[in-house]
Backbone as XML, in Angstrom:
<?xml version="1.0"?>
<chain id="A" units="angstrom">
  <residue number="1" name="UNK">
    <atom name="N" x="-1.793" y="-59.334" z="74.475"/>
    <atom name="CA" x="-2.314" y="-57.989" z="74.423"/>
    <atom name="C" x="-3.589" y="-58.014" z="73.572"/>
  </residue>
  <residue number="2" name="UNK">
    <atom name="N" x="-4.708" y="-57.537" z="74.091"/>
    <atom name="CA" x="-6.099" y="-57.466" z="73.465"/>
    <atom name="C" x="-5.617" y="-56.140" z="72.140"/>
  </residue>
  <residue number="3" name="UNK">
    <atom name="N" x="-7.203" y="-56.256" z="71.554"/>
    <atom name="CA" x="-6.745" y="-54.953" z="70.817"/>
    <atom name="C" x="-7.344" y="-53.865" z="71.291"/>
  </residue>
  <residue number="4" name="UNK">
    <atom name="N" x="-8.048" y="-53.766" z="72.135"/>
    <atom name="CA" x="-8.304" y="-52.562" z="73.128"/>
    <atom name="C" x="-6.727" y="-52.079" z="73.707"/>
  </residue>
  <residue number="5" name="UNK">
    <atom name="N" x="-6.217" y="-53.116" z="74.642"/>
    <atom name="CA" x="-5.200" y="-52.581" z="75.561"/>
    <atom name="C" x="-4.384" y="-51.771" z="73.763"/>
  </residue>
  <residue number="6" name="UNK">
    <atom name="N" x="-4.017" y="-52.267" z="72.820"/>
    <atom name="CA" x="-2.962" y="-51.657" z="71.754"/>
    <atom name="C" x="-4.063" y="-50.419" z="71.150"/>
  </residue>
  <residue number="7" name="UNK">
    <atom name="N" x="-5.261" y="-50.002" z="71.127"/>
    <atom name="CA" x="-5.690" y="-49.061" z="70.757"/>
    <atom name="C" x="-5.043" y="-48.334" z="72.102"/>
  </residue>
  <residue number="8" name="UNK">
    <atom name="N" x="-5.548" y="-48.153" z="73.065"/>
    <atom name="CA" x="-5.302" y="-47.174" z="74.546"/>
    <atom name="C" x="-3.910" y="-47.019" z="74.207"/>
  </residue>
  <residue number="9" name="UNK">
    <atom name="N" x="-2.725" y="-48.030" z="73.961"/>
    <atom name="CA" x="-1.528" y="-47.746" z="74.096"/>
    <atom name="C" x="-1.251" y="-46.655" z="73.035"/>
  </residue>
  <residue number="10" name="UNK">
    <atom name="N" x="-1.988" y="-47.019" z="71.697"/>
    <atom name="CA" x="-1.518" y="-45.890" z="70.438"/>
    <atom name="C" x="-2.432" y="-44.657" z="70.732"/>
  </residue>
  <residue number="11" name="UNK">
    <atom name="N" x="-3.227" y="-44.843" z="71.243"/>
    <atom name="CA" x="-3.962" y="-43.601" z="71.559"/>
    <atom name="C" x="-3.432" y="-42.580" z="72.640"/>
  </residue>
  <residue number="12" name="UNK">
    <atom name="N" x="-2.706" y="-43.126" z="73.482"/>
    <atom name="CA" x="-1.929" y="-42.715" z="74.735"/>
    <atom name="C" x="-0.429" y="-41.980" z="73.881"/>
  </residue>
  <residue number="13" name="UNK">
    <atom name="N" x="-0.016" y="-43.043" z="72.896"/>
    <atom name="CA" x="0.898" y="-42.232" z="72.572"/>
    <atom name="C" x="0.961" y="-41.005" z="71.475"/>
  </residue>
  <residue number="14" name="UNK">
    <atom name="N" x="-0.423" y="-40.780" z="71.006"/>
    <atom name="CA" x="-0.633" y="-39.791" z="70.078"/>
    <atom name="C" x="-0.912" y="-38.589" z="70.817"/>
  </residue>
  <residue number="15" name="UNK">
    <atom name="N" x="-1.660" y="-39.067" z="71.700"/>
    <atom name="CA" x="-2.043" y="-37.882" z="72.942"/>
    <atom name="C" x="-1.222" y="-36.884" z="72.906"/>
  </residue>
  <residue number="16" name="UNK">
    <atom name="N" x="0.120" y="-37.759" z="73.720"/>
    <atom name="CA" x="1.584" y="-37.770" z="74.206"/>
    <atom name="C" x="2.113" y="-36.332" z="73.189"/>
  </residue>
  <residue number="17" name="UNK">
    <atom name="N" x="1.801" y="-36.759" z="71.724"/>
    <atom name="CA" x="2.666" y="-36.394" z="71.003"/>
    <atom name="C" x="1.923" y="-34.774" z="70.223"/>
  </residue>
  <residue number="18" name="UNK">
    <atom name="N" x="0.768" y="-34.880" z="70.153"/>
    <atom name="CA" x="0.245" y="-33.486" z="70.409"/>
    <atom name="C" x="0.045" y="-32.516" z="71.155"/>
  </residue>
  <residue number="19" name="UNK">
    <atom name="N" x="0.246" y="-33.191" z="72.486"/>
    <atom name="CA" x="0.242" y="-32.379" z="73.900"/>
    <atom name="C" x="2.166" y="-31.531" z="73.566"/>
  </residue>
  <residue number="20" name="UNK">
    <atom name="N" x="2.999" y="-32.413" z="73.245"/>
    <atom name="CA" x="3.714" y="-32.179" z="73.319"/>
    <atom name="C" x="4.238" y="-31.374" z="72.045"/>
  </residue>
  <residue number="21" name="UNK">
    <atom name="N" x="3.614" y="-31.311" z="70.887"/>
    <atom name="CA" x="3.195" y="-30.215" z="69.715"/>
    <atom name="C" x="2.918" y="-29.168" z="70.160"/>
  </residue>
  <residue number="22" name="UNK">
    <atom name="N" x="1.790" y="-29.337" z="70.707"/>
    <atom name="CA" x="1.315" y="-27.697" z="71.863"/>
    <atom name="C" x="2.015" y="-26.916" z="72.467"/>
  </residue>
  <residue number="23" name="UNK">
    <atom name="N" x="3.042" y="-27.918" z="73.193"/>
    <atom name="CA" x="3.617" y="-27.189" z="74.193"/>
    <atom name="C" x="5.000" y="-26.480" z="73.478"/>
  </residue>
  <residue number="24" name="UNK">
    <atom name="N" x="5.395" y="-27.071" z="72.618"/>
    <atom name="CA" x="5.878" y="-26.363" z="71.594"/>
    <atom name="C" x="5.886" y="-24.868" z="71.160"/>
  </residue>
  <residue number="25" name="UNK">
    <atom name="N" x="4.998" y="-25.090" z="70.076"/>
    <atom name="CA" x="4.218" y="-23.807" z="70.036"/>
    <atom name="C" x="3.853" y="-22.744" z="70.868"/>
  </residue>
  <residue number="26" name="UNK">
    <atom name="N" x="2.993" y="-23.166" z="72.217"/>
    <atom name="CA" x="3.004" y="-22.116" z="73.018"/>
    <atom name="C" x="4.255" y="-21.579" z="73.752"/>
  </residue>
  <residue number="27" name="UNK">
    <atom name="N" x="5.141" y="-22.388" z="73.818"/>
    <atom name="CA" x="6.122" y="-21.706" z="74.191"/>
    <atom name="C" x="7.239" y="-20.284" z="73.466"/>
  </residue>
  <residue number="28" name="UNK">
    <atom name="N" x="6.967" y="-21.240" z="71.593"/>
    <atom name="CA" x="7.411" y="-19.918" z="70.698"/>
    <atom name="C" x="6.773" y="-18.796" z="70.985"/>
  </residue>
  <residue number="29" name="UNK">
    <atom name="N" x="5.155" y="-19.310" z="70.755"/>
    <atom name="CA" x="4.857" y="-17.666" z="70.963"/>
    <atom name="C" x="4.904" y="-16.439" z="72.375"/>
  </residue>
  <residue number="30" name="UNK">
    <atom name="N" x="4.624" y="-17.365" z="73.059"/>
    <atom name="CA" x="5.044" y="-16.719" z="74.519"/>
    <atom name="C" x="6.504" y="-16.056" z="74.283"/>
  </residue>
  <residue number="31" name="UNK">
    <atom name="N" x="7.373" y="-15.904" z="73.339"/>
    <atom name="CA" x="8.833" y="-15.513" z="73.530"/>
    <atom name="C" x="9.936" y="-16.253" z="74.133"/>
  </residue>
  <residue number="32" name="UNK">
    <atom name="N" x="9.686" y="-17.458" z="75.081"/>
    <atom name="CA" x="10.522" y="-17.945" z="75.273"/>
    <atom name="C" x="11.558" y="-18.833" z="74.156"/>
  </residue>
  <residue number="33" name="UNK">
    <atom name="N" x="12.271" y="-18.704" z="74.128"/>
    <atom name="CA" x="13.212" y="-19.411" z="72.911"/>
    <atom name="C" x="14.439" y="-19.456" z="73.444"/>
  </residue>
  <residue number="34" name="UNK">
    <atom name="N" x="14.614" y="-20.084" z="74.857"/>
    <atom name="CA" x="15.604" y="-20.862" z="75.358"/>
    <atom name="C" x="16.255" y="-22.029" z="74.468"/>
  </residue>
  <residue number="35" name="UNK">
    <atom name="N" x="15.172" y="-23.173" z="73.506"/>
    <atom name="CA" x="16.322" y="-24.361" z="73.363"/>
    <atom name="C" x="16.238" y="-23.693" z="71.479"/>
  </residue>
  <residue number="36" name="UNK">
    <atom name="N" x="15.863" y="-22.537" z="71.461"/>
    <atom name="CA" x="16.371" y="-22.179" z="70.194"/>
    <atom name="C" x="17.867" y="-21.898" z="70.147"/>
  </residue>
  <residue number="37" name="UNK">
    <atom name="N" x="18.355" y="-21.632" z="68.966"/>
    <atom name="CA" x="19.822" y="-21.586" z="68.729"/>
    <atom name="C" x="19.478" y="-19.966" z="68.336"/>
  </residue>
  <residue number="38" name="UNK">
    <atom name="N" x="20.890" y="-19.275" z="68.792"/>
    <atom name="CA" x="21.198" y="-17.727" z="68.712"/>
    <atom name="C" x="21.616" y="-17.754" z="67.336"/>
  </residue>
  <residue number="39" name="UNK">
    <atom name="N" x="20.284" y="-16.551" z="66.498"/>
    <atom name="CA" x="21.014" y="-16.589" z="65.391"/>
    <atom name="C" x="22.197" y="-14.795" z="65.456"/>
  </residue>
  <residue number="40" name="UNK">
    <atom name="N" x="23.309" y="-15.388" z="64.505"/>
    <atom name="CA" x="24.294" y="-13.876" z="64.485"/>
    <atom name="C" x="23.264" y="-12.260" z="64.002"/>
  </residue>
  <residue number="41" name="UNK">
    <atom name="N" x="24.011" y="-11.341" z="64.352"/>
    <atom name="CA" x="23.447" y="-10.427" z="64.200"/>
    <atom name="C" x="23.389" y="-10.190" z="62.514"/>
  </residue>
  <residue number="42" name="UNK">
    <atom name="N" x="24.345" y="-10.474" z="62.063"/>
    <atom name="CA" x="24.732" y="-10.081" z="60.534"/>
    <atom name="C" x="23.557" y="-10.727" z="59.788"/>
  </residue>
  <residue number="43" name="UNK">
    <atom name="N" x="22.809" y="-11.740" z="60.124"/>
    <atom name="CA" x="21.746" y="-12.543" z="59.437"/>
    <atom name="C" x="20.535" y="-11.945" z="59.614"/>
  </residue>
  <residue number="44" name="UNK">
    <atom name="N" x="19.771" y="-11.666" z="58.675"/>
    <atom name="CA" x="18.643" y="-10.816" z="58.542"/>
    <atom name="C" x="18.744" y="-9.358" z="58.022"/>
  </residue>
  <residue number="45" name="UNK">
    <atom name="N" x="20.103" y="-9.138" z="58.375"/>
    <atom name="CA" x="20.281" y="-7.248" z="58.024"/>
    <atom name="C" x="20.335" y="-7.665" z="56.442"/>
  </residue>
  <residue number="46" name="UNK">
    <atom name="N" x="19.951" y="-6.845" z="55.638"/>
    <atom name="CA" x="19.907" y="-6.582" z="54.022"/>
    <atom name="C" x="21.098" y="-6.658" z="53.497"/>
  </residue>
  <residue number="47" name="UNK">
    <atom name="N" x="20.878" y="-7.499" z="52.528"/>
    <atom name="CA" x="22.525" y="-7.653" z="51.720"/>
    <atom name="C" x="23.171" y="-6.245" z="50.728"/>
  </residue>
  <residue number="48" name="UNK">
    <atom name="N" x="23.977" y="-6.052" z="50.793"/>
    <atom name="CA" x="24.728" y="-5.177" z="49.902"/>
    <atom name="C" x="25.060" y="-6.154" z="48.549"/>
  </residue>
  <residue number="49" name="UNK">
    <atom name="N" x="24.198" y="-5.158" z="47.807"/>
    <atom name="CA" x="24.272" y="-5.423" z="46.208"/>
    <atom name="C" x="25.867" y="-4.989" z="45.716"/>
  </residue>
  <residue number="50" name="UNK">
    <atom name="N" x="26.002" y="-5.430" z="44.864"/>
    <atom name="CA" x="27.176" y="-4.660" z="43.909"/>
    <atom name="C" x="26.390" y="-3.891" z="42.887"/>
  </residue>
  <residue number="51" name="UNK">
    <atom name="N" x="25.245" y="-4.348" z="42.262"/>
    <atom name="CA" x="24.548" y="-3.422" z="41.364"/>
    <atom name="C" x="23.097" y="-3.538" z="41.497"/>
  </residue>
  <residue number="52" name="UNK">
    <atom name="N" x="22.214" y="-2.313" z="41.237"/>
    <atom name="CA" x="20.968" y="-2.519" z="41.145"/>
    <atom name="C" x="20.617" y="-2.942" z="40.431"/>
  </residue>
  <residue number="53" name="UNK">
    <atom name="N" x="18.952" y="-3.642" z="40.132"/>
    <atom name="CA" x="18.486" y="-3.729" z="39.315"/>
    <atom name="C" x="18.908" y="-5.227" z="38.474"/>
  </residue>
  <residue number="54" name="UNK">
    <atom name="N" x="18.421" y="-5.507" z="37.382"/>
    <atom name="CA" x="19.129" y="-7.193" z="36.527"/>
    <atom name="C" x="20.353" y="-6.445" z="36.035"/>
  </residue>
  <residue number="55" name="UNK">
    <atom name="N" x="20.903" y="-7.740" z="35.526"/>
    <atom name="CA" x="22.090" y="-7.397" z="34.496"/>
    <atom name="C" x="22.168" y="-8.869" z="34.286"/>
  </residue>
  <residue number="56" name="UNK">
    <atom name="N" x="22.385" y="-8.633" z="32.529"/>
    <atom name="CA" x="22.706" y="-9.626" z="31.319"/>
    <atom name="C" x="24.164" y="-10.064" z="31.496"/>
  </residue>
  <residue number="57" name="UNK">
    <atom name="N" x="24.114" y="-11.243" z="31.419"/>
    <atom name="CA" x="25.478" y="-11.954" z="31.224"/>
    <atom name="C" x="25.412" y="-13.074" z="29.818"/>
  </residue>
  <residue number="58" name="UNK">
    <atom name="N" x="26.223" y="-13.129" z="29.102"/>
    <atom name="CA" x="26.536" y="-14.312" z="28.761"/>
    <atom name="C" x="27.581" y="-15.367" z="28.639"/>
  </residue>
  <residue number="59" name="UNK">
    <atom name="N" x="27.821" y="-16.734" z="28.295"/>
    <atom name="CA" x="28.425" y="-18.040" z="28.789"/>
    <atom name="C" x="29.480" y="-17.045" z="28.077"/>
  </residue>
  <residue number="60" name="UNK">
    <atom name="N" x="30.931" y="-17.530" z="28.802"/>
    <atom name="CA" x="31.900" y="-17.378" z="27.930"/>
    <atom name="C" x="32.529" y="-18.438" z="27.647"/>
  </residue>
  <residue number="61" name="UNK">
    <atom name="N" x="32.385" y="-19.354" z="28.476"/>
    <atom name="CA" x="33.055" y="-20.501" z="28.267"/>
    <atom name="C" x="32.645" y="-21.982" z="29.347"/>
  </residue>
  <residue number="62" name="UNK">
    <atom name="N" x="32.268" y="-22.991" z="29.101"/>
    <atom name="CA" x="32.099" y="-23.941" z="29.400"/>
    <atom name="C" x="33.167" y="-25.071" z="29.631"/>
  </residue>
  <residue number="63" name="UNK">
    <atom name="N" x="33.708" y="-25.296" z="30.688"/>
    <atom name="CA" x="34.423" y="-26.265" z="31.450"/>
    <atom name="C" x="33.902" y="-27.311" z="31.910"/>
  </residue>
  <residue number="64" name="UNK">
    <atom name="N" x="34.321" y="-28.619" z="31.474"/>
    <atom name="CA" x="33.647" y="-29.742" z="32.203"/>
    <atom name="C" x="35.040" y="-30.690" z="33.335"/>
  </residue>
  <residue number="65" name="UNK">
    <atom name="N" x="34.367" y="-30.186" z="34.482"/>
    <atom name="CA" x="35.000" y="-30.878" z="35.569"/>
    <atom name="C" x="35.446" y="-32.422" z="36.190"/>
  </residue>
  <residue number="66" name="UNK">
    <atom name="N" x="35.427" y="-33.515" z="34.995"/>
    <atom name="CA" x="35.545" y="-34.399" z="35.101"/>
    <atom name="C" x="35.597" y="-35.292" z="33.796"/>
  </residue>
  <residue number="67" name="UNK">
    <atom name="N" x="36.692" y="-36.743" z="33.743"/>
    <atom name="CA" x="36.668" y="-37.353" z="32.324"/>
    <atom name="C" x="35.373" y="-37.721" z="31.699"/>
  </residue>
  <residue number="68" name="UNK">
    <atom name="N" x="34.234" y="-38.393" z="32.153"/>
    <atom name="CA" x="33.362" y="-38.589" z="32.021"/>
    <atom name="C" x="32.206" y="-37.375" z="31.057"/>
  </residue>
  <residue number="69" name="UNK">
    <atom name="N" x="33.012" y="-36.063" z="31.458"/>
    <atom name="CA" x="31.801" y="-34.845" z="30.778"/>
    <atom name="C" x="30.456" y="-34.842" z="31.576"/>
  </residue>
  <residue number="70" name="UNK">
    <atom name="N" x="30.175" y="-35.431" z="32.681"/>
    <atom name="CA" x="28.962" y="-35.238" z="33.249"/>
    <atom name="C" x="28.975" y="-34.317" z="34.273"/>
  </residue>
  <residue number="71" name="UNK">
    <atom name="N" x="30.046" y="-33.458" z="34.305"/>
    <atom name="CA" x="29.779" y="-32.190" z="35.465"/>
    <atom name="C" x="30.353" y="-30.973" z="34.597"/>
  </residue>
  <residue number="72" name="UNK">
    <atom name="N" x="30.192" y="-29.736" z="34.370"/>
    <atom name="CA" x="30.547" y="-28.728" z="34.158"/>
    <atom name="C" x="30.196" y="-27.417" z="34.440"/>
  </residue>
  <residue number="73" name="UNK">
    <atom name="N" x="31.201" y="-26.558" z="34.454"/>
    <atom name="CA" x="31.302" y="-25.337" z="35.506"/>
    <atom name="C" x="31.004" y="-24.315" z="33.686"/>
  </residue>
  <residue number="74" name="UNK">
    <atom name="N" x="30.577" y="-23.306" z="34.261"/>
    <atom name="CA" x="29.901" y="-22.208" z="33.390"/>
    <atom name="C" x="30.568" y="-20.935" z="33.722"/>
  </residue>
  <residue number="75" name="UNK">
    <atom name="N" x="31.472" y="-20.152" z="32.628"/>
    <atom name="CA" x="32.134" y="-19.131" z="33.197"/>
    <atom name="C" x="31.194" y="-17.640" z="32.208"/>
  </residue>
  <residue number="76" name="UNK">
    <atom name="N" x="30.860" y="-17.142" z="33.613"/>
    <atom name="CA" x="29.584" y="-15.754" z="32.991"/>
    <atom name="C" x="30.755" y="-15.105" z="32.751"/>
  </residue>
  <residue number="77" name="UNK">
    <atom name="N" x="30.047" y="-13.671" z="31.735"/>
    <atom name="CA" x="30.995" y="-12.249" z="31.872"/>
    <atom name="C" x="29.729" y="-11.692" z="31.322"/>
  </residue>
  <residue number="78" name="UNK">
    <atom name="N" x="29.581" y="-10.076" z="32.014"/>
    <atom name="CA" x="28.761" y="-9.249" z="31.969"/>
    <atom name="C" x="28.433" y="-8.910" z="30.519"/>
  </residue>
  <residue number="79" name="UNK">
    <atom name="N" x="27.326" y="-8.714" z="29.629"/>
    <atom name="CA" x="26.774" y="-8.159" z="28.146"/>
    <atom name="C" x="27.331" y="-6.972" z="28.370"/>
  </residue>
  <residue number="80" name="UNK">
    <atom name="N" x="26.940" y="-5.551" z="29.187"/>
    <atom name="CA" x="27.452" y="-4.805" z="29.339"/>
    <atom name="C" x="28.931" y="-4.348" z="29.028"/>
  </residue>
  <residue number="81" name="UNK">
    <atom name="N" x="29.934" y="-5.441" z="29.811"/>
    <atom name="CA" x="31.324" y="-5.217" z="29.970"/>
    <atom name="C" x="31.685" y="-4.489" z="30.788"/>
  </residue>
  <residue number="82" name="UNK">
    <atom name="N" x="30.957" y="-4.033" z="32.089"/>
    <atom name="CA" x="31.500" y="-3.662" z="33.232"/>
    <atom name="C" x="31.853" y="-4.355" z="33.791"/>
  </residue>
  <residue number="83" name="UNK">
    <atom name="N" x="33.163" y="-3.942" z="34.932"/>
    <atom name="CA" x="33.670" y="-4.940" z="35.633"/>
    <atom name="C" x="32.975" y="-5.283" z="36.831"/>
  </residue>
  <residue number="84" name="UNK">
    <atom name="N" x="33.247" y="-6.958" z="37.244"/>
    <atom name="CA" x="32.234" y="-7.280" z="38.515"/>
    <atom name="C" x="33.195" y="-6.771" z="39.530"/>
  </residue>
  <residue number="85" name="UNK">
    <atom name="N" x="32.657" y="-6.707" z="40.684"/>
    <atom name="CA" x="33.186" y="-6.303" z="42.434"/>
    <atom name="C" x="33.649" y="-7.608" z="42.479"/>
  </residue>
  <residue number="86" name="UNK">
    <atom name="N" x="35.181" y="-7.136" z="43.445"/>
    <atom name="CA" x="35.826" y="-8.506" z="43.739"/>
    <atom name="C" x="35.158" y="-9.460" z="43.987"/>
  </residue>
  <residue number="87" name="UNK">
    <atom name="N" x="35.762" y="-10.239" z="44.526"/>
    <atom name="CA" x="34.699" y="-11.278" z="44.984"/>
    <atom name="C" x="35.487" y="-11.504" z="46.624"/>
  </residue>
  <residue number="88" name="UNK">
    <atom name="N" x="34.294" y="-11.591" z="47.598"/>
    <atom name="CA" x="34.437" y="-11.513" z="49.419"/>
    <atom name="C" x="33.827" y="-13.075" z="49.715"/>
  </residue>
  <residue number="89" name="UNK">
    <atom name="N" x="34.667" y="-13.788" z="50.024"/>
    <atom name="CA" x="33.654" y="-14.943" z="50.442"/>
    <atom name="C" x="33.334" y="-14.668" z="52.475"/>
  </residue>
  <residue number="90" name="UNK">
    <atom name="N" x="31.925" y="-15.337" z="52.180"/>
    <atom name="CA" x="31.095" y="-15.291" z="53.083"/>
    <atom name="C" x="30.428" y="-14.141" z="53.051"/>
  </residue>
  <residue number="91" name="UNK">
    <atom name="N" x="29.966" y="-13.254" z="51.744"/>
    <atom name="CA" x="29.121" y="-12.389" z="51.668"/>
    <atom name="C" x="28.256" y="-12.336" z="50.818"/>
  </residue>
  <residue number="92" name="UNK">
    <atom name="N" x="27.762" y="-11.924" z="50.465"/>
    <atom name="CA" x="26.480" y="-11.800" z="49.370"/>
    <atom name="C" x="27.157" y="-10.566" z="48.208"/>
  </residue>
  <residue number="93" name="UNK">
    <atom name="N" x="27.964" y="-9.714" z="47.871"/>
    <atom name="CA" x="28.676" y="-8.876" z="47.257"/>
    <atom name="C" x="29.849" y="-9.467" z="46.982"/>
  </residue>
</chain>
């Protein structure tokens, strides 16, 4: 193989690979979004707070999750002393 024929070949395949960048793109914007994945409806709508605004916490207590001492879990409680909203997993509240 000369180094012409391996320039044409890498050049052929860069081509390849911006043409195919393009076609990309124009297809997002055109609206089509066939090999996109359906996102759920619940994603994007605004999360429900439990409270507005900041709120102060401090450590109450420090747990370390392993013999070693190189991992530990941090247990908050509100400055205030109001109570937090249960807790819902898979929500943001």
């Amino acid at each position: 193989m000369t180094v012409v024929q391996l320039v044409a070949w890498i050049a052929t395949a860069l081509l390849l690979h911006v043409t195919t960048g393009f076609g990309v793109v124009l297809r997002r914007r055109r609206g089509t979004s066939a090999a996109l994945p359906a996102i759920p409806d619940h994603v994007g709508s605004a999360p429900v707070s439990a409270w507005t605004g900041c709120r102060e916490f401090r450590v109450q207590a420090r747990v370390y999750e392993d013999a070693a001492q190189s991992q530990c879990s941090f247990c908050l409680e509100p400055v205030d002393g109001a109570p937090l909203p249960t807790f819902k997993p898979g929500t943001d509240s």
